[in-house]
C-alpha positions in Angstrom: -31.5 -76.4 90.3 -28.4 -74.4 89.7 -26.0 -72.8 92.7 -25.4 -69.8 91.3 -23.0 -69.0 93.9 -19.9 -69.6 91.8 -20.9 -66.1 90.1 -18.1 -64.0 92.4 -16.3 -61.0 91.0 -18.5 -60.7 87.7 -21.9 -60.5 89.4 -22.3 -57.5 86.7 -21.6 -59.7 83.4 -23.4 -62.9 85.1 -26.5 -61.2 85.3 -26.5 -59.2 82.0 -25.9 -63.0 80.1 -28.8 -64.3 82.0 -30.6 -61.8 81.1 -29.8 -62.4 77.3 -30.2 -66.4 77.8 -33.7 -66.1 79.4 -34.9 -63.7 76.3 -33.5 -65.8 73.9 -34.9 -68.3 75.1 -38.3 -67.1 75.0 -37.6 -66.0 71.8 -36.9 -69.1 70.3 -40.6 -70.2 71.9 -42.2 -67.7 70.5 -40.8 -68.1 67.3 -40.4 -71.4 66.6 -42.5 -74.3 66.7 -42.2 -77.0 69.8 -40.9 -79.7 67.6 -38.3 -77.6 66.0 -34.3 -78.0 66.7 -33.2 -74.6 67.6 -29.4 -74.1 67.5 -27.6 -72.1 69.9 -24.2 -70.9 69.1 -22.0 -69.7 71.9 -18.6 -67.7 70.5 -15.5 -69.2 72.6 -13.1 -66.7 74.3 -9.4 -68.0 75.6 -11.2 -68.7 79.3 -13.9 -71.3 78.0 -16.5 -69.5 78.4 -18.8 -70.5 76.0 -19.1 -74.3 76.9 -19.7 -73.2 80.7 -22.3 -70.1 79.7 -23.7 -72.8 77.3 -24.6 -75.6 80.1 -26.1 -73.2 81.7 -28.3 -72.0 79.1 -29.5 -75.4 78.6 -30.8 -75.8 82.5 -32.4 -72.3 82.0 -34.0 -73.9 78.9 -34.8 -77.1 80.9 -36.3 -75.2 83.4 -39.0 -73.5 80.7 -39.5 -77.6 79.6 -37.8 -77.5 76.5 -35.8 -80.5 74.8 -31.9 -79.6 75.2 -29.4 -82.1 74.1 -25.4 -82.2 73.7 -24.3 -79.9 77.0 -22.1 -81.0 79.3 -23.6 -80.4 83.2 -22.9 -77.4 85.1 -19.8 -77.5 86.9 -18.4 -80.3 85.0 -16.5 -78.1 83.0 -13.8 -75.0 84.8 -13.2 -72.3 83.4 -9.9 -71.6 82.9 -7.4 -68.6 83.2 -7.9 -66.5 80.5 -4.8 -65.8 78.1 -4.5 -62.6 76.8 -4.7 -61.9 72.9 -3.4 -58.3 72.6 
């Protein structure tokens, strides 16, 4: 089970990428064999991001029963202050 509660100020964003995460995943059920490796590719920003959305991809696709492999667990990785590119 995940605690969700660590979703604060960007309630908004949360939601709309877990939204995206739970049709992608069925998407990759619906189009792709059980036996098949899927790859999932997560584009990193200067916060980390992408390694924290990605764990928690994976325990939305554990949750469904699918195989995931190579993520770190939630939580084990902060995300940190972004730095601004412009």
């Amino acid at each position: 089970m995940v605690d969700w509660s660590e979703a604060t100020a960007q309630t908004d964003i949360f939601e709309r990428i877990m939204t995206l995460a739970t049709h992608t995943i069925a998407l990759a059920e619906d189009r792709w064999p059980a036996a098949a490796d899927v790859y999932v590719y997560f584009n990193n920003d200067p916060g980390g991001a992408a390694v924290v959305n990605s764990a928690t991809f994976a325990v939305l696709a554990r949750d469904r029963g699918l195989t995931v492999t190579r993520t770190p667990p939630v939580g084990d990785v902060p995300l940190t202050t972004a730095i601004p590119t412009w």
